[in-house]
C-alpha positions, 0 to 999 in steps of 0.5 A: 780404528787402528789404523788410525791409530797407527798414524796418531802414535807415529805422530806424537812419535815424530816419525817421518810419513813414509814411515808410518805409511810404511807400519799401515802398509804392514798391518794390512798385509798381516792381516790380510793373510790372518784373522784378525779376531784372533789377534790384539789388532792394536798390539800389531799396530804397535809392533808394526810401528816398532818395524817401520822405524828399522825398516825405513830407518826411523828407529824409535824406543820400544819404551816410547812406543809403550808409552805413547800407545797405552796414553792414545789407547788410555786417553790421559794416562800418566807413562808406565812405569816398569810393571806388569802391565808395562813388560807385557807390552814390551814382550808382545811387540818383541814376539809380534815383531817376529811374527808379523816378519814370519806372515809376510815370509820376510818380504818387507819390500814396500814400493810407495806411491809417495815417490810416484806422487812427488814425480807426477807433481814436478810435472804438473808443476811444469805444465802450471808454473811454479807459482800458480802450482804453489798457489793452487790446494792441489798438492796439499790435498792430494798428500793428505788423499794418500796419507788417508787412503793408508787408513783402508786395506784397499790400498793393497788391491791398487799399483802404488803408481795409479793410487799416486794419480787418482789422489792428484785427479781427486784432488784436481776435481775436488778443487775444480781445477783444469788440467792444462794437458786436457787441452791435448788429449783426445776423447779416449785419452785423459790426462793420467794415461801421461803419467799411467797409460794403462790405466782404464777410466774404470779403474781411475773411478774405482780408485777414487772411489775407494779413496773417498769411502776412506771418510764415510768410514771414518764418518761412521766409525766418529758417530759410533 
């Protein structure tokens, strides 16, 4: 799967997280707007990575992007050495670089849930306490919800501010952990229209929903 695959290669690459949900965000949109049969999906991948690192300013070696995505596609291979195989990698990631610029008609503008995630956090935080919140699983897990959710082009259809809410409300229910604010609210108003007023309850399961599908798709794709 590349997306998965994105993530493995940012991370033997030691690039921060935005910048590899930033390469996920990329590739998805590419490939939204074109068929993804007509292109190597994991050339793209590559060359996604390869633009993340400029845009987010995380730079990493065209050589070491090579290298680390021929040894994750090619499992124990040994570094390429400059050769055929070698220079025809480096040239489609240069061109794909362009092109992948050129379907996005240069908008690289990616507006991130994970900021929207850290505010929401702080609050909350305020609301348990700085020690019962450090205590609790929720944090932890509603970050890597986000990081997986990066996986599907779903993430695309959603406003980076309700994805950031639904991973913490997942989070929350997966754990079985109250939210203090619930004791405030009434029957029409939950605790994330705090944070998102105009966000439905509809589409606070859709969302969820959606996020969860992230790992029966993975489930398949480990048993095929």
């Amino acid at each position: 799967m590349p997306a998965r695959f994105i993530f493995e290669c940012a991370q033997k690459l030691e690039m921060k997280p935005l910048t590899s949900a930033t390469a996920a965000i990329l590739y998805h949109r590419f490939f939204r707007e074109l068929d993804d049969t007509e292109y190597d999906p994991y050339m793209i991948a590559c060359s996604c990575l390869y633009l993340a690192g400029k845009i987010k300013d995380d730079k990493v070696r065209k050589r070491d992007v090579i290298n680390v995505a021929h040894n994750t596609i090619h499992r124990g291979a040994p570094p390429l050495e400059p050769c055929d195989e070698y220079w025809s990698m480096w040239d489609t990631i240069v061109q794909a670089e362009l092109f992948i610029a050129r379907v996005l008609k240069f908008d690289m503008t990616i507006v991130h849930p994970h900021k929207y995630m850290l505010h929401y956090m702080k609050s909350l935080q305020d609301q348990f306490g700085a020690q019962d919140w450090q205590a609790m699983p929720v944090a932890r897990a509603a970050a890597s919800f986000l990081q997986d959710f990066h996986h599907s082009p779903k993430i695309l259809d959603y406003k980076p501010a309700h994805t950031a809410v639904c991973c913490l409300a997942l989070a929350f229910q997966v754990y079985g952990v109250p939210v203090p604010l619930m004791d405030e609210m009434d029957e029409t108003t939950r605790w994330y229209n705090i944070f998102c007023p105009e966000l439905t309850r509809e589409q606070h399961w859709e969302i969820m929903e959606s996020i969860m599908d992230v790992y029966d798709m993975e489930t398949i794709i480990s048993e095929n």
